[in-house]
C-alpha positions as CSV (number, residue, x, y, z in Angstrom):
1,X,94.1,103.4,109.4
2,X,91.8,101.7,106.7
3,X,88.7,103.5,108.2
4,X,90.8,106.6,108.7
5,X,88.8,109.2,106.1
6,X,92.1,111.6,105.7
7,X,93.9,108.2,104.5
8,X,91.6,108.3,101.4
9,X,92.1,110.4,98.2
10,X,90.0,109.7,95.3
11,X,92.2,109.1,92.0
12,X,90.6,108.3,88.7
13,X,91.9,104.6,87.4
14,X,94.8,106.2,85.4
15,X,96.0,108.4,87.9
16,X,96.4,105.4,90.4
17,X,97.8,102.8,88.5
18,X,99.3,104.6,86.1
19,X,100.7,107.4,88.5
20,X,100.4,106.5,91.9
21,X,101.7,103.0,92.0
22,X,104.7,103.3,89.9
23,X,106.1,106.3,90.7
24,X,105.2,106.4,95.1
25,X,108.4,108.0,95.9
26,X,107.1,111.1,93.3
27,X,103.2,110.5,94.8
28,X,104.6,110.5,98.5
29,X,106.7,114.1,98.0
30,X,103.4,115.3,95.9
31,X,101.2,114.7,98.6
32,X,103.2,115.5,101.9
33,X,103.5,119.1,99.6
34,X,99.7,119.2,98.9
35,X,98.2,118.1,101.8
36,X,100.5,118.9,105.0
37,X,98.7,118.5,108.0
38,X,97.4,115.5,106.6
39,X,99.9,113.7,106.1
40,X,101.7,114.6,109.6
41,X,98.7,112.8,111.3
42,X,98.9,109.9,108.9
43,X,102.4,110.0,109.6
44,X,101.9,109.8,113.5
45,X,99.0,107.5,112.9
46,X,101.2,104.6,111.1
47,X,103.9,104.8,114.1
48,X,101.8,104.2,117.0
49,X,102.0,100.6,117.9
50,X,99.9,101.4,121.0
51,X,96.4,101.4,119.6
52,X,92.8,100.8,121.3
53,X,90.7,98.3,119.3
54,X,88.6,99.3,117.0
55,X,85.2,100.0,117.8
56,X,83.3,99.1,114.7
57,X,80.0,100.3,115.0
58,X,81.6,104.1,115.8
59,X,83.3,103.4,112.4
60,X,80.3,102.7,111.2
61,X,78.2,105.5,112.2
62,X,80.7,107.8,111.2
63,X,81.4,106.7,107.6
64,X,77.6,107.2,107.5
65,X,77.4,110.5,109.0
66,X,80.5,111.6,106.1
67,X,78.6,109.6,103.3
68,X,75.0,112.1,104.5
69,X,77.0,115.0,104.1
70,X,78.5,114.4,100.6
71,X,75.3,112.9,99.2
72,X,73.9,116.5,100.7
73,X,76.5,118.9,99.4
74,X,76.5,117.0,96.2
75,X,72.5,117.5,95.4
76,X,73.3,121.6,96.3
């Protein structure tokens, strides 16, 4: 799930340390409420033992093909 883009939220430093990390139980309920779908398939995600390997260079390409897209709606 490391590679897994709706398993990333950006937090400024505060925000995670200071927030995130010592209150999770509050940060869990917060985001399960904000982001729903999201975390269901996170939620399925982390109970499937049966996983394929992972296929790095798919990875690869398509944290590259998400980092084109920000880098082009962020110059807009």
């Amino acid at each position: 799930m490391q590679y897994e883009l709706d398993n990333l939220k950006t937090l400024c430093v505060g925000c995670h340390i200071y927030w995130w990390h010592k209150n999770p139980i509050e940060a869990t309920e917060w985001f399960k409420a904000t982001f729903p779908e999201r975390y269901k398939k996170l939620k399925a995600m982390s109970q499937n033992t049966n996983l394929p390997p992972l296929n790095y260079e798919a990875i690869k390409k398509t944290l590259e093909k998400a980092i084109k897209k920000y880098e082009k709606n962020s110059s807009q």
